[in-house]
C-alpha positions as CSV (number, residue, x, y, z in Angstrom):
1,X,37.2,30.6,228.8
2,X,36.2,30.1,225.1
3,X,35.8,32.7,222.7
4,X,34.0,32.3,219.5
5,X,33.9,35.1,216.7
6,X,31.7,34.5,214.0
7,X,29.8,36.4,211.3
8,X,26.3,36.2,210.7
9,X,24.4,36.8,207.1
10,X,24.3,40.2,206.9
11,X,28.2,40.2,207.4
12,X,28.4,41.8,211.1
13,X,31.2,40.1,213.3
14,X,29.7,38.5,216.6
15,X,31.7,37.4,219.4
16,X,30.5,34.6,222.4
17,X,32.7,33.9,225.2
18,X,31.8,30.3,227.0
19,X,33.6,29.8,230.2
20,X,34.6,26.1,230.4
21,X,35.5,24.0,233.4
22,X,38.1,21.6,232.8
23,X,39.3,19.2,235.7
24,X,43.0,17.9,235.5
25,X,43.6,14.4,237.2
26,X,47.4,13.4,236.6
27,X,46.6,9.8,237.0
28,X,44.5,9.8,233.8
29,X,47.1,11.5,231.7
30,X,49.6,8.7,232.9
31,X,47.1,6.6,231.7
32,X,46.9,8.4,228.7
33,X,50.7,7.7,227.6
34,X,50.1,4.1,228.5
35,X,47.6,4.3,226.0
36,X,49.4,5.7,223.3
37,X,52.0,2.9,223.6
38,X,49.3,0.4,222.9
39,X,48.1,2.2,220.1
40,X,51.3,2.3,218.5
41,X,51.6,-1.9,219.1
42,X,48.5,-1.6,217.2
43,X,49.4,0.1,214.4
44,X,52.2,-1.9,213.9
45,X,50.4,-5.3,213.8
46,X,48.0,-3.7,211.3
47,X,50.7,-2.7,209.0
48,X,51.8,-6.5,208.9
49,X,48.4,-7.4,208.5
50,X,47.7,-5.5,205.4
51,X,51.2,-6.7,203.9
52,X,50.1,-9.8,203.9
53,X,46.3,-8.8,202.4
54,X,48.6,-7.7,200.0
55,X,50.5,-10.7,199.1
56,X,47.3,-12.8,198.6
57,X,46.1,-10.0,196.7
58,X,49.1,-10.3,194.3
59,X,48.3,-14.4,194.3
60,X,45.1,-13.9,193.5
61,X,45.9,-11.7,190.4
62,X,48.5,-14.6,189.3
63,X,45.7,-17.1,190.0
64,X,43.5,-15.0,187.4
65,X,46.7,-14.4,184.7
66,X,46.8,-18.1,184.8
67,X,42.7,-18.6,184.1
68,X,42.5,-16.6,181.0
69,X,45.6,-18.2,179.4
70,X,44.0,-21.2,179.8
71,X,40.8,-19.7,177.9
């Protein structure tokens, strides 16, 4: 069960109650865990990814120094 309170314009407190069916499988929430260990593999390769978008980044602004001394 759910229960919502709200107010509406006029400033009066309203209360709804939902009754929800949730199904519980403990195969999927193994899976779930598996999952999060991915995730985190994930996140770690994009971390090195955007280290090195950062090194050409830092090249590219040398590679521009350079241009407008030569100006």
């Amino acid at each position: 069960m759910v229960t919502i309170r709200s107010a509406d314009a006029n400033g009066e407190s309203k209360v709804q109650t939902i009754k929800v069916d949730v199904e519980e499988e403990k195969e999927s929430s193994n899976n779930d865990n598996d999952n999060d260990d991915d995730n985190d593999n994930k996140d770690n390769s994009d971390d090195n990814d955007n280290s090195a978008n950062e090194t050409s980044d830092s090249d590219n602004n040398n590679n521009n120094e350079e241009k407008e001394k030569d100006r």
